[in-house]
N, C-alpha and C positions, 0 to 999 in steps of 0.2 A: 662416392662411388655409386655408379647405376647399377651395374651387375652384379651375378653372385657370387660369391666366392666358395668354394668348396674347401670343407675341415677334414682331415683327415685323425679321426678321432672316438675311439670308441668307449673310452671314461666319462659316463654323464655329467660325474661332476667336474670334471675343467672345464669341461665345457659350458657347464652353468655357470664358471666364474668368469667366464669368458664373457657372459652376459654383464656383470660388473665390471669388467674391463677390457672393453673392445681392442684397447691400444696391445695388448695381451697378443692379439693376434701374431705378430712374430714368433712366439711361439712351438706354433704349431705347424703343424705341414699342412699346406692349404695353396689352392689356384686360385686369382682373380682373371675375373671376366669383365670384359668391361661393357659389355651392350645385351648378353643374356643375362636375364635374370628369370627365378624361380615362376614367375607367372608366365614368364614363354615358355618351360619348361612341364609346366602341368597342363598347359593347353596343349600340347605337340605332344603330352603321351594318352591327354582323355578321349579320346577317339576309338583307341586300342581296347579299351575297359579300366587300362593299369593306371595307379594313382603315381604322382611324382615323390609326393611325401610319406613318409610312413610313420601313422601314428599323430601323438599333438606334438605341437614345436617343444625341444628341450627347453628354450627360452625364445620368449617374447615380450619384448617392448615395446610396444608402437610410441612411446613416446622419444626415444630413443632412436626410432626407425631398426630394431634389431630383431631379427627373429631368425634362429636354429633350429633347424628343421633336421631330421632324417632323412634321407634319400633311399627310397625302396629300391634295393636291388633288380628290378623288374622294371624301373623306370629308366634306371644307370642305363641299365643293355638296350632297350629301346633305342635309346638317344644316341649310343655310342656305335649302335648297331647300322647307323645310319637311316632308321624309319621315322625321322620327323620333316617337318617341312617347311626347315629351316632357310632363310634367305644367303644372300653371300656373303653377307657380312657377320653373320650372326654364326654360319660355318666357320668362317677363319677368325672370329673370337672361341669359337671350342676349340679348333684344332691349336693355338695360341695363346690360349690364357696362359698367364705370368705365371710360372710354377714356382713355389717356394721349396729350400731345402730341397731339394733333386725330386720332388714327388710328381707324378706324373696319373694322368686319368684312365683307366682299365676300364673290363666291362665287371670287373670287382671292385671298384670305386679307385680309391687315390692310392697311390703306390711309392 
């Protein structure tokens, strides 16, 4: 997978176990993306001042290619608010990512 997926998830620790087992993912209530990912995401809100991430990653692997990051509320609404400068395709990947378990993306994060 290119893009990111978003967790809906405010227990750090599953979510750190989630770092030992990615396959876990079912899980959880979470979207895939399949062409954004978190580096289109920080660049399309640093402009603004506001950071994409908040905080350090709950888990990071790079050897795994994994990392759980936080999303600052401030970045969510940004994005969702419509002020990035996003292309067409990278729009109808947010308005379409795969939503798991009925959850859906807010400007309060996953729902």
């Amino acid at each position: 997978m290119i893009g990111s997926t978003f967790i809906s998830e405010t227990d750090l620790q599953k979510l750190q176990g989630l770092g030992q087992d990615i396959e876990a993912l079912d899980e959880f209530e979470h979207v895939n993306l399949d062409a954004l990912c978190t580096l289109d995401f920080e660049t399309a809100v640093a402009e603004s001042g506001i950071r994409w991430m908040k905080g350090d990653p709950v888990v990071y692997d790079e050897e795994e290619g994994v990392a759980l990051v936080k999303i600052s509320p401030e970045g969510l609404a940004f994005i969702l608010n419509g002020q990035h400068d996003f292309d067409e395709d990278q729009i109808a990947d947010l308005e379409t990512g795969v939503c798991q378990r009925s959850c859906r993306v807010t400007s309060c994060g996953l729902l």
